[in-house]
Backbone as CSV, one residue per row, in Angstrom:
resi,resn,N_x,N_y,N_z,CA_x,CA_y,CA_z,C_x,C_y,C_z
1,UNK,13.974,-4.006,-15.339,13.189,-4.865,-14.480,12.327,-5.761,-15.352
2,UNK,12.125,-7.194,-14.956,11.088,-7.891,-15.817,10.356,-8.193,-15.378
3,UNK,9.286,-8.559,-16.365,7.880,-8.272,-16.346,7.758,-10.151,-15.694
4,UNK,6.194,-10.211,-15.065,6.015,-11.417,-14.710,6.145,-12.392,-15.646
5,UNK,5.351,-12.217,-16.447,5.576,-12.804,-18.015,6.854,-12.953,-18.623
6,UNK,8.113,-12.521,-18.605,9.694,-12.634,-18.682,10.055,-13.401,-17.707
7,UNK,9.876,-13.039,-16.388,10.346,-14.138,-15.751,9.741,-15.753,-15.485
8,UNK,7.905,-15.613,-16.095,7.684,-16.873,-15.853,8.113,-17.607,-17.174
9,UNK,8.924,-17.177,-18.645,9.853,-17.155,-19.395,11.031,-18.085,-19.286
10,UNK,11.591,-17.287,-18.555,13.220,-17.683,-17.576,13.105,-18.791,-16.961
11,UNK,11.855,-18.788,-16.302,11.683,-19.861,-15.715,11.604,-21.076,-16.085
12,UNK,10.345,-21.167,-17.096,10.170,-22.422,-17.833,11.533,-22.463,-18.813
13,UNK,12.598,-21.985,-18.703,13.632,-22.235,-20.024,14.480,-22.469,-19.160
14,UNK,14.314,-22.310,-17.604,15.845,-22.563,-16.806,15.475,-24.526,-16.599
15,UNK,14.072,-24.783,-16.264,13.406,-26.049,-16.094,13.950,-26.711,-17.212
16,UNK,13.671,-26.166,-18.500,13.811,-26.883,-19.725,15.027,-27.259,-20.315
17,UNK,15.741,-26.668,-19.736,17.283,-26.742,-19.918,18.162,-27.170,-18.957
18,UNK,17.304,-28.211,-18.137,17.903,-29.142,-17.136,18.733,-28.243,-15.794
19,UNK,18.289,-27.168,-15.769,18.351,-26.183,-14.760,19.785,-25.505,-14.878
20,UNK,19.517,-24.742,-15.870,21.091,-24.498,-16.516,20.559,-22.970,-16.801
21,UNK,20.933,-21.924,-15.578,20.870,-20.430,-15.734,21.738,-20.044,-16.894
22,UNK,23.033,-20.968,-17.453,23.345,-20.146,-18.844,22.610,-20.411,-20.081
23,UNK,22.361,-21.779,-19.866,21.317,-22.292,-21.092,20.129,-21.549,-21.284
24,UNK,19.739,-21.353,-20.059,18.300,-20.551,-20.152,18.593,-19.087,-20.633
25,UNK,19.555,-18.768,-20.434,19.794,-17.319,-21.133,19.673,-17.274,-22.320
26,UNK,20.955,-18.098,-22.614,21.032,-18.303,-24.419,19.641,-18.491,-25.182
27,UNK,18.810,-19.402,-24.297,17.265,-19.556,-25.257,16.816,-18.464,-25.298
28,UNK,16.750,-17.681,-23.782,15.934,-16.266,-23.828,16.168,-15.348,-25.106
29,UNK,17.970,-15.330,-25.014,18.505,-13.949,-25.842,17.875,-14.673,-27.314
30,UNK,17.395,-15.997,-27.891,17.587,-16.355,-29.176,16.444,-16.315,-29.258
31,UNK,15.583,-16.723,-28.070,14.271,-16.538,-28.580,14.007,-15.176,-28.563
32,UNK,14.140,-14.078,-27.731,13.723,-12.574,-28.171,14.414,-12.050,-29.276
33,UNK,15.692,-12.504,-30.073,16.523,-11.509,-31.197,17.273,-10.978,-30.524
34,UNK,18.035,-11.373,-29.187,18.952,-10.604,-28.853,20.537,-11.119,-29.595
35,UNK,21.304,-10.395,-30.265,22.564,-10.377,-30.694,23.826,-10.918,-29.657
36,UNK,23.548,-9.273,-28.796,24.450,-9.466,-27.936,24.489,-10.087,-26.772
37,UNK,25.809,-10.487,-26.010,25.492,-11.619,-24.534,24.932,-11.463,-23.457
38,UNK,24.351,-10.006,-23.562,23.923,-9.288,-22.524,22.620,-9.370,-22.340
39,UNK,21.812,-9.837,-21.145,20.310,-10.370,-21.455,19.858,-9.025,-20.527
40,UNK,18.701,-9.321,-19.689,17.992,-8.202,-18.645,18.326,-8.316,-17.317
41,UNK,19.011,-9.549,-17.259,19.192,-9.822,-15.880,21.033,-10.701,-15.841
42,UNK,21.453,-10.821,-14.839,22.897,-11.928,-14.966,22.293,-13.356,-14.405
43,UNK,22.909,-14.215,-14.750,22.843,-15.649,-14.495,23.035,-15.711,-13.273
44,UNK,23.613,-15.173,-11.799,23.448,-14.969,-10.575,22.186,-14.941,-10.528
45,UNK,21.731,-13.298,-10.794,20.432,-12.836,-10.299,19.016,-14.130,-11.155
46,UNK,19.270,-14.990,-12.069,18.491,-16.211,-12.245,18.841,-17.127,-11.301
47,UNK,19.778,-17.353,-10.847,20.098,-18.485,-9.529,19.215,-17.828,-8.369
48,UNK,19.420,-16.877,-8.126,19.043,-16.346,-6.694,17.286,-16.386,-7.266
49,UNK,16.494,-15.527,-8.322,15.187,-15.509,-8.686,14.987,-17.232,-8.544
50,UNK,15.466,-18.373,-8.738,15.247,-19.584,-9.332,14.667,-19.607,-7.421
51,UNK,15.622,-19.459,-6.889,15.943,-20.424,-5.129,15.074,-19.748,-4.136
52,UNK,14.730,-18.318,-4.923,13.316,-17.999,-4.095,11.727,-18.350,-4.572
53,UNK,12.169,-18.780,-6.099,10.474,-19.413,-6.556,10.669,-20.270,-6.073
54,UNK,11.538,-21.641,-6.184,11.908,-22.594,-5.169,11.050,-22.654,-3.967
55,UNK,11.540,-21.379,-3.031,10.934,-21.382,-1.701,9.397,-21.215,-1.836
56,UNK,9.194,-20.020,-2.594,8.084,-19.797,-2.008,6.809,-19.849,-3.119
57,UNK,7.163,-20.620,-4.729,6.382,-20.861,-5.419,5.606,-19.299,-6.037
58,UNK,6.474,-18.230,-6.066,5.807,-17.272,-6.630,6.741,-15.981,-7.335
59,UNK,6.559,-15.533,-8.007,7.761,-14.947,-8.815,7.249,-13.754,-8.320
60,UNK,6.014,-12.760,-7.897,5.720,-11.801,-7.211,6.841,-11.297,-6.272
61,UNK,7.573,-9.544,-6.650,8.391,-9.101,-5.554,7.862,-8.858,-4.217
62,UNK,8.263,-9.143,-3.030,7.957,-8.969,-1.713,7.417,-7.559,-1.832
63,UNK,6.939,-7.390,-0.574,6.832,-6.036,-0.239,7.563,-5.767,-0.010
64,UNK,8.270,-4.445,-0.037,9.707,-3.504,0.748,9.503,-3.214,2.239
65,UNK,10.497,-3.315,2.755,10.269,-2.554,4.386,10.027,-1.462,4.279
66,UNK,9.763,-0.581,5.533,10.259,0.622,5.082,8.386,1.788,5.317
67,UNK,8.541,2.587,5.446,7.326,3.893,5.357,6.468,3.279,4.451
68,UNK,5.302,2.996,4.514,4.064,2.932,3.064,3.908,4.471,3.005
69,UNK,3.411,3.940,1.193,3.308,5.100,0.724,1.906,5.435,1.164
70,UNK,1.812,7.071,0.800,0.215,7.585,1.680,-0.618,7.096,0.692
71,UNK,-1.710,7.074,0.558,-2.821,7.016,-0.162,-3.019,8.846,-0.983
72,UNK,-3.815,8.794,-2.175,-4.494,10.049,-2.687,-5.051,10.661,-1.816
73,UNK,-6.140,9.532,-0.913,-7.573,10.191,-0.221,-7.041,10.976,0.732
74,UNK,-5.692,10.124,1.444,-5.246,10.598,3.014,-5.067,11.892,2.207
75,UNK,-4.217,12.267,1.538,-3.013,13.568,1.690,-4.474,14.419,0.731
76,UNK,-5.675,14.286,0.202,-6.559,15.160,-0.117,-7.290,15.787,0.991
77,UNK,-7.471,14.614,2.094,-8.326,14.973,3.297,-7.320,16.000,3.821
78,UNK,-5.935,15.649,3.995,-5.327,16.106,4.906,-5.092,18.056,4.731
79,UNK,-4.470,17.937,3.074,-4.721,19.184,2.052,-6.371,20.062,2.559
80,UNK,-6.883,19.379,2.461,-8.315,20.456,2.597,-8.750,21.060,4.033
81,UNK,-7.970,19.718,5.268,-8.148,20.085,6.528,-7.207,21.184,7.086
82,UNK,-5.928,21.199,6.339,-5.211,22.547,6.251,-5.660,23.582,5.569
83,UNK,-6.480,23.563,4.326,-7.280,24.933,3.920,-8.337,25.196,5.039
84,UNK,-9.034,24.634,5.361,-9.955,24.825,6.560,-9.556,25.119,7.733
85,UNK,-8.107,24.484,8.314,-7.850,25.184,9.775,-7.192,26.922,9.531
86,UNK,-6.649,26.564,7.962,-5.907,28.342,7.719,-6.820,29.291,7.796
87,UNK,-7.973,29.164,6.898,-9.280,29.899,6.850,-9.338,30.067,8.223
88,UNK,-9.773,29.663,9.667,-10.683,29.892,10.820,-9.480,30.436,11.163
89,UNK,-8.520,30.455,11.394,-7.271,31.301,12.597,-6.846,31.833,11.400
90,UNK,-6.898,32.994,12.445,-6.527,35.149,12.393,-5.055,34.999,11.350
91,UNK,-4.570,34.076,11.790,-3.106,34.590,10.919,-3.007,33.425,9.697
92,UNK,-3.711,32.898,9.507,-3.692,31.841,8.371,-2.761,30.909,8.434
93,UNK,-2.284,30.432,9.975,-1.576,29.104,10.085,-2.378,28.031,11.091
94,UNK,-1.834,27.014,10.301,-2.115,25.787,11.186,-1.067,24.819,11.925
95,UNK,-1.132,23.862,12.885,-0.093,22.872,13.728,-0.257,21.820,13.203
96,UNK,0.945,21.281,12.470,0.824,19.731,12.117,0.457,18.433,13.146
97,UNK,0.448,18.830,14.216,-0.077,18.081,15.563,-1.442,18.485,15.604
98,UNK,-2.396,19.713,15.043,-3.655,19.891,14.703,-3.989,19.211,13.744
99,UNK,-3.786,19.264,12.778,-4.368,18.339,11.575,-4.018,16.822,11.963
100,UNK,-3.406,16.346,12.218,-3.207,15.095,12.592,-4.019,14.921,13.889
101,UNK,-4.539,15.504,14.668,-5.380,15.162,15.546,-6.830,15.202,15.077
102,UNK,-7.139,16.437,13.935,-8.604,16.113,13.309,-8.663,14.935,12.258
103,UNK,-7.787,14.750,11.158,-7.469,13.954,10.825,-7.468,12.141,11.445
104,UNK,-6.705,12.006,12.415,-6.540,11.268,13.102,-5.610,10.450,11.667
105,UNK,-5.066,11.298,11.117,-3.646,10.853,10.225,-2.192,11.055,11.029
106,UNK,-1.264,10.166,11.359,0.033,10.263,12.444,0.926,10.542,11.270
């Protein structure tokens, strides 16, 4: 994966090279010491990176769809509100529909 700094790299060398994803390679691989033809990325995946800075003027990856990840704090609160409901009931269990209701974590 490259770093912002690599791709804002790629970038200014795909510009500089009259918008030529192989040209811009070749500078990359010569300017880092690379030997072989093989860079970090393929000349596709610079067309496609090029046509979304294009769009949207920012080399930053989107966010992913998908579940966010929890936070530390949530899953510490949540951890301690399960030591605390085990402690008070007789048999040392708790309901994940309990903690999520003291919580008010879904």
């Amino acid at each position: 994966m490259l770093s912002i700094v690599e791709k804002a790299l790629l970038v200014k060398l795909y510009y500089k090279n009259s918008e030529s994803a192989i040209a811009a390679f070749r500078a990359y691989r010569y300017m880092k010491g690379m030997r072989d033809s093989k860079g970090p990325i393929t000349s596709s995946s610079l067309n496609k990176m090029m046509k979304k800075f294009e769009a949207t003027d920012s080399l930053v990856s989107c966010q992913r769809s998908g579940r966010p990840s929890t936070a530390v704090s949530v899953a510490t609160t949540v951890e301690q509100m399960v030591k605390l409901m085990s402690a008070v009931v007789t048999h040392g269990e708790c309901s994940t529909r309990e903690v999520s209701r003291q919580t008010g974590v879904s």
